[in-house]
C-alpha positions as CSV (number, residue, x, y, z in Angstrom):
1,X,0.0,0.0,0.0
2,X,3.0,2.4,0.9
3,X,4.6,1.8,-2.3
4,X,1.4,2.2,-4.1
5,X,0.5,5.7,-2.6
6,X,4.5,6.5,-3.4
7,X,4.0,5.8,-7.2
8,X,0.9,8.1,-7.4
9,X,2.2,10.9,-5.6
10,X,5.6,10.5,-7.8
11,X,2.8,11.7,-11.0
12,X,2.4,14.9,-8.7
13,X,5.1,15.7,-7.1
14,X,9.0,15.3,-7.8
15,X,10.4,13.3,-5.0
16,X,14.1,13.6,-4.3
17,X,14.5,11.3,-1.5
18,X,12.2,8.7,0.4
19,X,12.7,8.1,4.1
20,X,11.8,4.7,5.5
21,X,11.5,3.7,9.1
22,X,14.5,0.4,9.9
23,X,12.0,-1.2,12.2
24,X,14.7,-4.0,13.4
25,X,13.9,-7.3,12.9
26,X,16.3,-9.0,13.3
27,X,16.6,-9.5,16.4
28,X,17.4,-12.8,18.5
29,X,13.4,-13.5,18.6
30,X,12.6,-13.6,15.0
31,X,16.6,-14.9,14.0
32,X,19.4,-12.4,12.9
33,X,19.8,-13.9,9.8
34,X,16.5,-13.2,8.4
35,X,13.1,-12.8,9.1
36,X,9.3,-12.1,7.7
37,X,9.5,-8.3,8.4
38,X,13.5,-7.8,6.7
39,X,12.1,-9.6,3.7
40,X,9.3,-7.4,3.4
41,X,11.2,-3.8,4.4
42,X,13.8,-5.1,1.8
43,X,11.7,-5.6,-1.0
44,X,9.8,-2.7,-0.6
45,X,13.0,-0.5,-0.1
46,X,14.2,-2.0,-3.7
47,X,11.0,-1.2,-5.5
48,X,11.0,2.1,-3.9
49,X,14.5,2.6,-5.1
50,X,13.4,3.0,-8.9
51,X,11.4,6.3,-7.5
52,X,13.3,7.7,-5.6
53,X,16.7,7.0,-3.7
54,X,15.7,5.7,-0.2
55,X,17.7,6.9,3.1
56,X,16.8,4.6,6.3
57,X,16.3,5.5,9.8
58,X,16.9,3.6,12.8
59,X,13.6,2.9,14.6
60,X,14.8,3.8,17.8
61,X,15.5,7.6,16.5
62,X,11.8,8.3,15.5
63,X,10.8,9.1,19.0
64,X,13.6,11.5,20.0
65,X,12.7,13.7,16.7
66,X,9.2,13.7,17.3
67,X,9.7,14.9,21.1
68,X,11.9,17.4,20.4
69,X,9.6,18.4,17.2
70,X,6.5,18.3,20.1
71,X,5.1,15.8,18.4
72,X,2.1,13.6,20.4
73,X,2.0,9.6,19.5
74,X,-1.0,8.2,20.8
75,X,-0.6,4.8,21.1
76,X,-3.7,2.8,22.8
77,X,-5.9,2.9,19.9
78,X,-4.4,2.8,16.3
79,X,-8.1,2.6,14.6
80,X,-8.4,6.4,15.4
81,X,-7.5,8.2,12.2
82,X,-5.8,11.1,13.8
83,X,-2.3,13.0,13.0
84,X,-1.2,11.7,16.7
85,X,-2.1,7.8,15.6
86,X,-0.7,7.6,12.0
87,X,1.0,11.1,10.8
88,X,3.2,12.2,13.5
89,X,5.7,9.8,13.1
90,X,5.8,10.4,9.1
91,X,6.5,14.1,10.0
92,X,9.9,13.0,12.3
93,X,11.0,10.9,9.8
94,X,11.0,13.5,7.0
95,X,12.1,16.0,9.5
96,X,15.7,14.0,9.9
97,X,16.7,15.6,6.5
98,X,16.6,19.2,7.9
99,X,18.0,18.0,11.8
100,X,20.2,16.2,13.5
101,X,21.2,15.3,17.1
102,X,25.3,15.3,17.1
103,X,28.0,14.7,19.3
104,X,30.4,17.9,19.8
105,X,33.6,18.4,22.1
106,X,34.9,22.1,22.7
107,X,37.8,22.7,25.3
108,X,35.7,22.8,28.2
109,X,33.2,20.8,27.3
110,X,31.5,18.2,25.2
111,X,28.1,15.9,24.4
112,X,25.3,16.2,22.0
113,X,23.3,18.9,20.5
114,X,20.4,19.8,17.7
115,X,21.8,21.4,14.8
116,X,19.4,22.5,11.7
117,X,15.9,24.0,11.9
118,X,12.7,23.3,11.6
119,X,9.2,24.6,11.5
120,X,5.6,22.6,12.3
121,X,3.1,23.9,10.3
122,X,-1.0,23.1,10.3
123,X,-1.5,20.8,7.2
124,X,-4.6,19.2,6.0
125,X,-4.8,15.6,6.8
126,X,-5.9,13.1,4.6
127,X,-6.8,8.8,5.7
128,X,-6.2,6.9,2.4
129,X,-7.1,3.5,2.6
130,X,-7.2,0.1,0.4
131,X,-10.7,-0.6,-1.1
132,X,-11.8,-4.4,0.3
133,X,-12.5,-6.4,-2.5
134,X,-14.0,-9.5,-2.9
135,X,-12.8,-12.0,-5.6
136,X,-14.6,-14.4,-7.2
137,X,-15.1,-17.4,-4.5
138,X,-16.8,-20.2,-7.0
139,X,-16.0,-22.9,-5.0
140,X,-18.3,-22.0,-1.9
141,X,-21.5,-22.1,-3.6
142,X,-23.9,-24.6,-4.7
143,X,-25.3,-25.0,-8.6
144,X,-28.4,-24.0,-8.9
145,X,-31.3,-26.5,-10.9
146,X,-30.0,-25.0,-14.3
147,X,-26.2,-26.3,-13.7
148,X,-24.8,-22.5,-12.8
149,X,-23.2,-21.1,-10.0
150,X,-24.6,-17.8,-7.8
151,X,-22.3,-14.7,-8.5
152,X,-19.9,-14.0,-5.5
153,X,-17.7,-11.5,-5.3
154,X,-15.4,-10.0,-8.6
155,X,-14.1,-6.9,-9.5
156,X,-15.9,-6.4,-12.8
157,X,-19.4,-5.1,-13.6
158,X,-21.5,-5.4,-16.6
159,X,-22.0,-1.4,-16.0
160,X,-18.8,-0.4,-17.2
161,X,-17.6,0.3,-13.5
162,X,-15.1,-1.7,-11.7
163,X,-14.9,-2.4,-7.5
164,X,-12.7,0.4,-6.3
165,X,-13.3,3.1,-8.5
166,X,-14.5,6.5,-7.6
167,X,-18.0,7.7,-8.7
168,X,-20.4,9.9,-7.3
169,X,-24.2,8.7,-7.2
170,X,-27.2,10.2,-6.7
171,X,-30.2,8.6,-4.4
172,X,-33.8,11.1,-3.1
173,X,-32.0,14.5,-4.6
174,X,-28.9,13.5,-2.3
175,X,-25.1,13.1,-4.1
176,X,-22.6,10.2,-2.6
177,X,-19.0,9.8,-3.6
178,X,-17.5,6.8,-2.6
179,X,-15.8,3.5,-4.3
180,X,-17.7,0.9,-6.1
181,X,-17.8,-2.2,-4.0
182,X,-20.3,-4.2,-5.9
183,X,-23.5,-5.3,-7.7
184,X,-26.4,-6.6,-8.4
185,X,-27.7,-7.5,-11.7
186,X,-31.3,-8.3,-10.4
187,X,-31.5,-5.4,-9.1
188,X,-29.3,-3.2,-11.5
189,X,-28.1,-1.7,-8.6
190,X,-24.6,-0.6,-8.0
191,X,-23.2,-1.0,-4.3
192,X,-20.8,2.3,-3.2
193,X,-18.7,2.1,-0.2
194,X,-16.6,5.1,1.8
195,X,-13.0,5.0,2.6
196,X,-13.8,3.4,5.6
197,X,-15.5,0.7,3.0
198,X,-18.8,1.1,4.8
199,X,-21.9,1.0,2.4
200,X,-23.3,4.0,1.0
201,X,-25.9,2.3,-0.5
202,X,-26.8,0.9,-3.4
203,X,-27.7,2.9,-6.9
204,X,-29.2,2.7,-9.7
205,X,-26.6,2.3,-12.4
206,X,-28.4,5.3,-14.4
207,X,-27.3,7.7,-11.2
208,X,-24.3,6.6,-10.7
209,X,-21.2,8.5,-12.7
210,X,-17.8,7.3,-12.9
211,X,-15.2,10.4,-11.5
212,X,-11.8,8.0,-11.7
213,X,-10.8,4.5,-12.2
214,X,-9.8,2.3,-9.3
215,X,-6.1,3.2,-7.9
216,X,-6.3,0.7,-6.1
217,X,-6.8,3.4,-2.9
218,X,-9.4,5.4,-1.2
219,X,-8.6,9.1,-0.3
220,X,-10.5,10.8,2.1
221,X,-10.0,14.6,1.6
């Protein structure tokens, strides 16, 4: 999902650099040699690589730049889509190419010190999420008397719209604009779905209107 939101914003903006969290791993729990999460920060550091050139921060730094930035991290509830759940550590982490926390030794004296500058500014703050799909799942359901098998799930509607992408419908003079998360072809009906990927409602196909294809992510502005 990281990588996907990286190659859309690389359309809109020139990215110089990408700055990626080193969240460990290997460690004498999951084996120093390798483990699940090394295998997955690794490839996703080598297809972020052919975007931009990725710089990696040790874990254990994040929190001392987003104290000294005066930063909150809430940490009891990570559903919460707040800057103090899911931003605030994005903003230290970019904020490492701007300060630094160094060692220095003068005649009298010596330790560590911020050097650089920085300013926290008010920025909008936007959830994106992955639309839930539901494939095809043929093998669950029963034929019916004429030898065929109930629709479940799929990605592809006979309406010319496909799950995920962005339309806006119309329903008792009220406008929607969500994702498309389904059908119904007894109905006619199309099924739209918000970022959070809970049901609109369902439309008729002739009020629905198609404002992007799927991107495989669902921005809440």
């Amino acid at each position: 999902m990281e990588l996907t939101i990286l190659e859309e914003l690389s359309k809109i903006l020139p990215l110089s650099e990408i700055r990626d969290e080193d969240c460990g791993g290997r460690t004498s729990k999951n084996g120093f040699g390798i483990s699940p999460l090394t295998v997955g920060e690794n490839w996703f550091r080598e297809e972020a690589e052919k975007i931009a050139p990725v710089i990696n921060i040790n874990s254990l730094d994040t929190g001392k730049y987003r104290n000294y930035l005066g930063l909150v991290k809430d940490k009891k509830d990570k559903s919460k889509q707040t800057p103090e759940t899911h931003a605030n550590d994005a903003i230290a982490l970019c904020s490492t190419s701007f300060i630094s926390y160094q060692e220095f030794n003068t005649v009298k004296t010596h330790g560590h010190r911020w050097n650089g500058q920085i300013t926290i500014t008010e920025a909008p703050f936007i959830v994106v999420t992955r639309p839930k799909l539901f494939r095809r799942k043929l093998y669950e359901e029963n034929y019916t008397k004429r030898g065929k098998l109930k629709r479940v799930g799929g990605t592809v509607t006979p309406y010319g719209f496909r799950s995920g992408d962005r339309v806006i419908a119309s329903k008792a003079g009220k406008k929607y604009v969500g994702w498309v998360g389904g059908w119904s072809e007894a109905n006619s009906v199309i099924s739209v779905y918000d970022h959070n990927w809970k049901r609109l409602g369902q439309f008729q196909t002739k009020k629905v209107k198609l404002l992007n294809r799927s991107s495989r992510l669902c921005v809440n502005y």
